[in-house]
MIGU-589818 format. One record per atom (N, C-alpha, C): residue number from 0; x, y, z; atom name. Coordinates in steps of 0.02 Angstrom, whole numbers, plus 50000, padded with zeros to 5 digits. Layout:
<nr: NUM, X: X, Y: Y, Z: Z, atom: CA>
...
END
This chain:
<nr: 0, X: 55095, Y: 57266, Z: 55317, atom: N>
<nr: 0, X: 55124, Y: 57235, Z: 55375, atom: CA>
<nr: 0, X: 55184, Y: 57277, Z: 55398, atom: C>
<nr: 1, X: 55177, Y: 57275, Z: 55457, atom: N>
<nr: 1, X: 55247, Y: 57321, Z: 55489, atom: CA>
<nr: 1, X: 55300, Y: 57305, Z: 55518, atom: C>
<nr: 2, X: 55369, Y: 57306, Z: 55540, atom: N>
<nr: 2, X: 55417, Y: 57262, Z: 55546, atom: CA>
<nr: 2, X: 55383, Y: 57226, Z: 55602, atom: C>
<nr: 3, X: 55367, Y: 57280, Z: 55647, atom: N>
<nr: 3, X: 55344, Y: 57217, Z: 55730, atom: CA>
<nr: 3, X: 55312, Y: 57169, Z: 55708, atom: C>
<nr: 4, X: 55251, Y: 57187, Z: 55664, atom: N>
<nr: 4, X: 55219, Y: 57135, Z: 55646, atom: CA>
<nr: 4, X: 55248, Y: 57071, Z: 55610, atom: C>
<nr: 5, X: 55302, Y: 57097, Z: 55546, atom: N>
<nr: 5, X: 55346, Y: 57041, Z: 55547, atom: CA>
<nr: 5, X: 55369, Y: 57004, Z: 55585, atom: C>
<nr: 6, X: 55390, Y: 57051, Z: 55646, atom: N>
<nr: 6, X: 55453, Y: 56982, Z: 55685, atom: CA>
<nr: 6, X: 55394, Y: 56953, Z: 55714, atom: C>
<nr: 7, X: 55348, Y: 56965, Z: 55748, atom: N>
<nr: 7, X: 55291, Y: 56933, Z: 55765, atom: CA>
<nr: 7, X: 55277, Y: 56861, Z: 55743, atom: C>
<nr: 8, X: 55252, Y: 56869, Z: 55690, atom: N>
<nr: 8, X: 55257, Y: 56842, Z: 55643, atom: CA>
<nr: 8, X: 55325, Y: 56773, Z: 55621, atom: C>
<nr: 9, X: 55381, Y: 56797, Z: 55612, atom: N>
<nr: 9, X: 55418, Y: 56745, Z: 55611, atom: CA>
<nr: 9, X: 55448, Y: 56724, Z: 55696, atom: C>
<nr: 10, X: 55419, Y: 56740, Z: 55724, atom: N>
<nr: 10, X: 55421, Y: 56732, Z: 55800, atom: CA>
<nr: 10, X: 55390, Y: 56656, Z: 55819, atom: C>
<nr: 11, X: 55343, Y: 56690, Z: 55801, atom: N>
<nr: 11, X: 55282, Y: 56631, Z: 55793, atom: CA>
<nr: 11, X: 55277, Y: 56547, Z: 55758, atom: C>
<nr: 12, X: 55302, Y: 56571, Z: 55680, atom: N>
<nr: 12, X: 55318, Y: 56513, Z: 55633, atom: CA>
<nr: 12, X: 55387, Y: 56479, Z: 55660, atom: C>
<nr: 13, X: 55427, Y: 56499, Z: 55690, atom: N>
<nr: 13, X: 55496, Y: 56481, Z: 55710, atom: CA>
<nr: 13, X: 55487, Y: 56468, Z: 55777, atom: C>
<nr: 14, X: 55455, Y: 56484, Z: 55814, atom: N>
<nr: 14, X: 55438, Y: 56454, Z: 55902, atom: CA>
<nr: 14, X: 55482, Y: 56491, Z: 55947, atom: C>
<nr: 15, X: 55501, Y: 56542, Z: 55911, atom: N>
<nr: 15, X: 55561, Y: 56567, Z: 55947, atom: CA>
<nr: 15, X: 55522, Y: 56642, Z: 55985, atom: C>
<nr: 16, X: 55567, Y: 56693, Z: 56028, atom: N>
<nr: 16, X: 55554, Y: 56755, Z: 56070, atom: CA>
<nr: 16, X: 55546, Y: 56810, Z: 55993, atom: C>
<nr: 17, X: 55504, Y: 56862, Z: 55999, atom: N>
<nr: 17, X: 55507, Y: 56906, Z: 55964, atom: CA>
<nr: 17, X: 55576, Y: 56936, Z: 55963, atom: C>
<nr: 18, X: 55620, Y: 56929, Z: 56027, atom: N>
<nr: 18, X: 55689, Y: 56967, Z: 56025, atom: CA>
<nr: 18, X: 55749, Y: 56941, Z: 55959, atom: C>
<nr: 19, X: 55724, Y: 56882, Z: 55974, atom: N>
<nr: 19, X: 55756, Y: 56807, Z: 55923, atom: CA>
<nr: 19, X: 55750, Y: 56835, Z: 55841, atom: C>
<nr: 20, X: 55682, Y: 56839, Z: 55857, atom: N>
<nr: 20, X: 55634, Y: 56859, Z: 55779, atom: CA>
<nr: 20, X: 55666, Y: 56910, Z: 55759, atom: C>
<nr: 21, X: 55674, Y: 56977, Z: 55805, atom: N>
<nr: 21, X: 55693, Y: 57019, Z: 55767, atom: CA>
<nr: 21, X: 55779, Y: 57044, Z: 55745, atom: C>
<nr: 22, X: 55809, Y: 56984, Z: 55778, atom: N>
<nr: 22, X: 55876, Y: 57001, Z: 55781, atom: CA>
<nr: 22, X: 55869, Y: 56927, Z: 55725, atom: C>
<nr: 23, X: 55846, Y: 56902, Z: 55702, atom: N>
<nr: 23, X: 55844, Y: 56853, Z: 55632, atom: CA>
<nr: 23, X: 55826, Y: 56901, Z: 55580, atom: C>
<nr: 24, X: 55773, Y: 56942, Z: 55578, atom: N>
<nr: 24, X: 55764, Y: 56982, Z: 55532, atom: CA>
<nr: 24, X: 55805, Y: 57051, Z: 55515, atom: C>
<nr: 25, X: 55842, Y: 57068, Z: 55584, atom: N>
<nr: 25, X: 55909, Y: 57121, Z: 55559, atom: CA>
<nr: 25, X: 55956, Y: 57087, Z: 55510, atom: C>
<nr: 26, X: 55986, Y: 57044, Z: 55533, atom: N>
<nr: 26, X: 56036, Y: 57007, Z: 55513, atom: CA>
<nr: 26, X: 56032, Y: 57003, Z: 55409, atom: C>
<nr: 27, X: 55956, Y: 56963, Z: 55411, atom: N>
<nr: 27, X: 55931, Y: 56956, Z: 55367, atom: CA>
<nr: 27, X: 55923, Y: 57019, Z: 55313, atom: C>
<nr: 28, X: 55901, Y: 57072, Z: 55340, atom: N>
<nr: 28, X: 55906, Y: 57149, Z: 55292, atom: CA>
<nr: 28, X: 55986, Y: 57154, Z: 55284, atom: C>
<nr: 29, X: 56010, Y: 57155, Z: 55343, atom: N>
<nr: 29, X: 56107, Y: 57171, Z: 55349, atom: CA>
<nr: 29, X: 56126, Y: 57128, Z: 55286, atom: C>
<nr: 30, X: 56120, Y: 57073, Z: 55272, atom: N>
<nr: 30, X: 56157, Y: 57026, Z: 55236, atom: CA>
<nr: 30, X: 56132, Y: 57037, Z: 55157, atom: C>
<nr: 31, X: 56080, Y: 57049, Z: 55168, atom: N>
<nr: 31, X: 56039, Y: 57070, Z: 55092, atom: CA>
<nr: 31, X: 56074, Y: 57136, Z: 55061, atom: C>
<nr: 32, X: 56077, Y: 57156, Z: 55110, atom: N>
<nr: 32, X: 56095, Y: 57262, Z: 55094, atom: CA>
<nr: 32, X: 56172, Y: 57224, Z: 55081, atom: C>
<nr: 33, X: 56216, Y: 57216, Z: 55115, atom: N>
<nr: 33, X: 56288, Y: 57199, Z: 55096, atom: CA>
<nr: 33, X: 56291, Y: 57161, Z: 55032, atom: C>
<nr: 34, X: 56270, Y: 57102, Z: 55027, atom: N>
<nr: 34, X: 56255, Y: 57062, Z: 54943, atom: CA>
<nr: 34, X: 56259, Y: 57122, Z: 54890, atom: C>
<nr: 35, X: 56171, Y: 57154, Z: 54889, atom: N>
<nr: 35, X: 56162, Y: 57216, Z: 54829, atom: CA>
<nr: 35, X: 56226, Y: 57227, Z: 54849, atom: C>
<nr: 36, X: 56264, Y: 57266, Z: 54876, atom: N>
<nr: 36, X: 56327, Y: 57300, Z: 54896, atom: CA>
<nr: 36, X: 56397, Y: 57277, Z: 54841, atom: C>
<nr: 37, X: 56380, Y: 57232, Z: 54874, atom: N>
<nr: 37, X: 56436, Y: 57172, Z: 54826, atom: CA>
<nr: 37, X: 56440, Y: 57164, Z: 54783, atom: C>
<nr: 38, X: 56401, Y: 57127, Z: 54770, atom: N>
<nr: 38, X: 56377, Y: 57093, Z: 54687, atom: CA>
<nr: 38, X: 56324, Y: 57124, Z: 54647, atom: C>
<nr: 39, X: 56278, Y: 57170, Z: 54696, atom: N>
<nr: 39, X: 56219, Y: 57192, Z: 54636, atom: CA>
<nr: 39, X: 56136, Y: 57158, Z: 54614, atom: C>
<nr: 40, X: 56157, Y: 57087, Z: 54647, atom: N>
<nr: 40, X: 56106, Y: 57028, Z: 54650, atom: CA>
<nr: 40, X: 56117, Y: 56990, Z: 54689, atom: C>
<nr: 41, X: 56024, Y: 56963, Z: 54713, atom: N>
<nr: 41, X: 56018, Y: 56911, Z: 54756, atom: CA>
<nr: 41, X: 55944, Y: 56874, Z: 54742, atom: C>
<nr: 42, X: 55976, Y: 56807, Z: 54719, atom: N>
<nr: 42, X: 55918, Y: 56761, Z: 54698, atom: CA>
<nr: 42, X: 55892, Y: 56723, Z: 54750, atom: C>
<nr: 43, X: 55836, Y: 56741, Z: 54757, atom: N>
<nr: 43, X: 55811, Y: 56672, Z: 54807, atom: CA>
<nr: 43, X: 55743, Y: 56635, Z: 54767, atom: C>
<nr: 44, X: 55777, Y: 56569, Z: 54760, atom: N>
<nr: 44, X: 55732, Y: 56537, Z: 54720, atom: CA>
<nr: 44, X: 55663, Y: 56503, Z: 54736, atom: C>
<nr: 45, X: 55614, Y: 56514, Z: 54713, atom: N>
<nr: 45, X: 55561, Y: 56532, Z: 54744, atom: CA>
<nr: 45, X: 55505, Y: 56578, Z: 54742, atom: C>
<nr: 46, X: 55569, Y: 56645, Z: 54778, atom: N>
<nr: 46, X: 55545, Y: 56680, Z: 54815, atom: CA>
<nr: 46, X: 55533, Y: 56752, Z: 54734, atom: C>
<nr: 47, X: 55610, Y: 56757, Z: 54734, atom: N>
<nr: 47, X: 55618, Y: 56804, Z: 54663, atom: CA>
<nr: 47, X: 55697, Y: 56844, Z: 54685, atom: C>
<nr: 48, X: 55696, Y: 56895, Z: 54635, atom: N>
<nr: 48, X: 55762, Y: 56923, Z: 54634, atom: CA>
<nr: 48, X: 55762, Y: 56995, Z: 54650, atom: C>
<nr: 49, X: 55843, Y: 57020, Z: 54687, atom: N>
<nr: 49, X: 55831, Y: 57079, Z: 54692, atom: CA>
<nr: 49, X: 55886, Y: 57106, Z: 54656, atom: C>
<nr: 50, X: 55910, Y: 57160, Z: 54636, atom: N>
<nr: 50, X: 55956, Y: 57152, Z: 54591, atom: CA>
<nr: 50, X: 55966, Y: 57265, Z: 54597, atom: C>
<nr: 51, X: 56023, Y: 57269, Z: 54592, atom: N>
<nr: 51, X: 56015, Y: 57361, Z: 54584, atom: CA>
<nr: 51, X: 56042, Y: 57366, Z: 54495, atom: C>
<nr: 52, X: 55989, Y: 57413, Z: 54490, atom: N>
<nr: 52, X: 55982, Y: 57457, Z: 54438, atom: CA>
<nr: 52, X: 56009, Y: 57522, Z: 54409, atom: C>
<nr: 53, X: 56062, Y: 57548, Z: 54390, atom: N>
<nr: 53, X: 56081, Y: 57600, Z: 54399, atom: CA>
<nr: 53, X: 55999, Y: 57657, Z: 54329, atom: C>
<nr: 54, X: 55983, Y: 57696, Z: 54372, atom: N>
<nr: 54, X: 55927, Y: 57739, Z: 54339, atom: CA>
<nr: 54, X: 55956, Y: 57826, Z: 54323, atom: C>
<nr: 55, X: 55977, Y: 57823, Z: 54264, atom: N>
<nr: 55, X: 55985, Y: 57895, Z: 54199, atom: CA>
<nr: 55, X: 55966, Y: 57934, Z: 54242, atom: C>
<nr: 56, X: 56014, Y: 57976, Z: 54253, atom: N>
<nr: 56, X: 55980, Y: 58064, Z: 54260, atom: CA>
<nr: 56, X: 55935, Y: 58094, Z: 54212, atom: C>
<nr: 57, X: 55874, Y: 58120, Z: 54210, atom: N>
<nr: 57, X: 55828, Y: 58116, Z: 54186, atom: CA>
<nr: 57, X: 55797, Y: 58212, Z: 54197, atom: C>
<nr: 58, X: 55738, Y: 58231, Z: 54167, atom: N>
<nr: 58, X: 55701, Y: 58299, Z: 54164, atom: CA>
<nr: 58, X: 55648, Y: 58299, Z: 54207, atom: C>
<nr: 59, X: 55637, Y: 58324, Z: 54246, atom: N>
<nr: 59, X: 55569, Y: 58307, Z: 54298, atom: CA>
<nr: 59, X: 55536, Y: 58375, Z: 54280, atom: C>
<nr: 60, X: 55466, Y: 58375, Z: 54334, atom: N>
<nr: 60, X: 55427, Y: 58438, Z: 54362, atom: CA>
<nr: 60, X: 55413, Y: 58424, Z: 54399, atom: C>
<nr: 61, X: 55432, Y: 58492, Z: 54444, atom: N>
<nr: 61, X: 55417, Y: 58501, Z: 54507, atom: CA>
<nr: 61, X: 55314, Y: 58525, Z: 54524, atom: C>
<nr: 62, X: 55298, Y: 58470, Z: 54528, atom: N>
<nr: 62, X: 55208, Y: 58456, Z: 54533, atom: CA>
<nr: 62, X: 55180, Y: 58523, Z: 54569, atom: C>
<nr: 63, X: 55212, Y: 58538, Z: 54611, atom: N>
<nr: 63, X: 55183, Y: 58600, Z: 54651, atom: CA>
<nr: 63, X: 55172, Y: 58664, Z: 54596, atom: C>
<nr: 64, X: 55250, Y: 58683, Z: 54556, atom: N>
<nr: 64, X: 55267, Y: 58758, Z: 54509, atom: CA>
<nr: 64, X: 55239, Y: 58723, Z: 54447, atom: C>
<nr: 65, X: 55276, Y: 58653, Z: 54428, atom: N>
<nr: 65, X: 55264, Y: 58640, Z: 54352, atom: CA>
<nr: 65, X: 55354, Y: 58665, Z: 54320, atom: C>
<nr: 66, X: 55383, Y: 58668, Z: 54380, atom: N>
<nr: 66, X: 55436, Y: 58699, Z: 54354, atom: CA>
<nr: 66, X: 55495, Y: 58642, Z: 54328, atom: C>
<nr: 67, X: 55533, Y: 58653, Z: 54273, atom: N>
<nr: 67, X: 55576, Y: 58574, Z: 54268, atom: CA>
<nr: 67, X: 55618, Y: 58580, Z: 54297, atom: C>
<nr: 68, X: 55625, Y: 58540, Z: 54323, atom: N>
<nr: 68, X: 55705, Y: 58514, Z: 54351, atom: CA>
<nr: 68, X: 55771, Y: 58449, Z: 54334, atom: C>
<nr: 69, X: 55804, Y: 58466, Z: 54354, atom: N>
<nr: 69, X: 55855, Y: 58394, Z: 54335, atom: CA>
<nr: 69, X: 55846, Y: 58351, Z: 54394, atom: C>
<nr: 70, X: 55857, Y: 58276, Z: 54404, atom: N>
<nr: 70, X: 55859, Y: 58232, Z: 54441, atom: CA>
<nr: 70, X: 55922, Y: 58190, Z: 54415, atom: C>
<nr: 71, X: 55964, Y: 58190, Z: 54455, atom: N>
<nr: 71, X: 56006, Y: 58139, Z: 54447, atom: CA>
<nr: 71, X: 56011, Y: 58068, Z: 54459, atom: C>
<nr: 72, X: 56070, Y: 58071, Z: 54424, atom: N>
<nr: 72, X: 56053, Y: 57981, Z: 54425, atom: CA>
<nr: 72, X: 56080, Y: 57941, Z: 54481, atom: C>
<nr: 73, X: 56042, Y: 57872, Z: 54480, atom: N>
<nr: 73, X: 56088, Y: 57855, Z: 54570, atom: CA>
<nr: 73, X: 56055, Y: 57788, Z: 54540, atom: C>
<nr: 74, X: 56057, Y: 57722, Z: 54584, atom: N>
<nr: 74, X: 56055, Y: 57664, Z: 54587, atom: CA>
<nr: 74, X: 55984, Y: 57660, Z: 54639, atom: C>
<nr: 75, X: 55953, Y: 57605, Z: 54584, atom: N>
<nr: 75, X: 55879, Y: 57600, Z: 54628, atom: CA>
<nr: 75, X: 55886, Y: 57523, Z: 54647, atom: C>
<nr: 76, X: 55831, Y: 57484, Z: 54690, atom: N>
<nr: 76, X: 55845, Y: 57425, Z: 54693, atom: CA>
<nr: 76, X: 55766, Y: 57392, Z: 54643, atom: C>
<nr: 77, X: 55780, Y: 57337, Z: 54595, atom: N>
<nr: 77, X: 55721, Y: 57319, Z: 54577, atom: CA>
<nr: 77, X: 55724, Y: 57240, Z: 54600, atom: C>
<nr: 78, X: 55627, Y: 57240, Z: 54583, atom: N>
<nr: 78, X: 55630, Y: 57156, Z: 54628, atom: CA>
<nr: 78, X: 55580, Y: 57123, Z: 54563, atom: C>
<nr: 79, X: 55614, Y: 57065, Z: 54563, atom: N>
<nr: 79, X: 55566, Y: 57031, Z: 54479, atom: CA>
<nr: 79, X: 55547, Y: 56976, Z: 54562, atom: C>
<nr: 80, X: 55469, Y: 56958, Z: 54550, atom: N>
<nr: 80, X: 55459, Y: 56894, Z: 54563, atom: CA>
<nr: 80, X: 55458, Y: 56828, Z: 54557, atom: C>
<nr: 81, X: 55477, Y: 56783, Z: 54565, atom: N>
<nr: 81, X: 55488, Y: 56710, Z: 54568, atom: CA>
<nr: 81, X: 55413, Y: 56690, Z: 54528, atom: C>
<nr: 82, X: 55433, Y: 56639, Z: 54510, atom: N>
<nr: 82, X: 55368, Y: 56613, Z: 54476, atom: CA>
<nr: 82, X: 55329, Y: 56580, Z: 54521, atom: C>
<nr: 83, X: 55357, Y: 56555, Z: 54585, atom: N>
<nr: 83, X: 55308, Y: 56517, Z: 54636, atom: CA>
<nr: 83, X: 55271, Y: 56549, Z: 54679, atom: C>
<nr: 84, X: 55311, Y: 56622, Z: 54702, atom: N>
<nr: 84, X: 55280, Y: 56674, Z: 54726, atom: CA>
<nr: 84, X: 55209, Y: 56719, Z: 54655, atom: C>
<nr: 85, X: 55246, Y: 56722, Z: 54623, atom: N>
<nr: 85, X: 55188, Y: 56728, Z: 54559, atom: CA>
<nr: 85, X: 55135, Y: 56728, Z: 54579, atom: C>
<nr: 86, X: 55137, Y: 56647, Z: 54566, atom: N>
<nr: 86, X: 55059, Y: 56613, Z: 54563, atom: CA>
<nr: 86, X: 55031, Y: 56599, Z: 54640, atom: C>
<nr: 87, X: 55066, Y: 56610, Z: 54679, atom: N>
<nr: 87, X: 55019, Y: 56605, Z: 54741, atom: CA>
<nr: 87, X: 55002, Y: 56676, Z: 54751, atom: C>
<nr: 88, X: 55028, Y: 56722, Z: 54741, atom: N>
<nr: 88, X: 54994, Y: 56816, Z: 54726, atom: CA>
<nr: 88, X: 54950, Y: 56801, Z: 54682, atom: C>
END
C-alpha cells in the first residue's frame, strides 16, 4: 500500500477530504518520529510497539568484491506486534 493509497483510505473510513486524510496522517508520522525522539518508545495498545534500538558497529561484505568492511553503529527503529494485531495477521 502506498501513502496516497493510505490517505485514501483513511479518507474514506473517517468521511473526511483526502486533503484532511493526508494532513491526519502527516501529523501522525510527525508525532510518532518526535516520541522515538524523546523517549525511544511508543505503545499503542492493540496495535504493537515501536521502540529504537541502538545496533553495534559490526564487520560486513561488500556483496559485489566480497571485500570486508566496517559498518557503524547508529539507532534502528524496531516494531514488536500487539497480540490483537497478531492474530488477525
Amino acid at each position: 500500500m502506498t501513502k496516497a493509497e493510505l490517505v485514501a483510505a483513511i479518507a474514506g473510513d473517517a468521511g473526511i477530504t483526502k486533503a484532511q486524510g493526508a494532513k491526519a496522517l502527516d501529523s501522525y508520522i510527525a508525532n510518532v518520529t518526535a516520541e522515538l525522539k524523546k523517549s525511544g518508545k511508543l505503545g499503542l495498545v492493540g496495535f504493537g510497539t515501536l521502540s529504537v534500538v541502538k545496533r553495534k558497529a559490526r564487520t560486513g561484505r561488500n556483496p559485489q568484491t566480497g571485500e570486508t568492511i566496517q559498518i557503524k553503529a547508529k539507532n534502528v527503529i524496531k516494531f514488536k506486534a500487539g497480540k490483537a494485531l497478531a492474530e488477525k495477521v
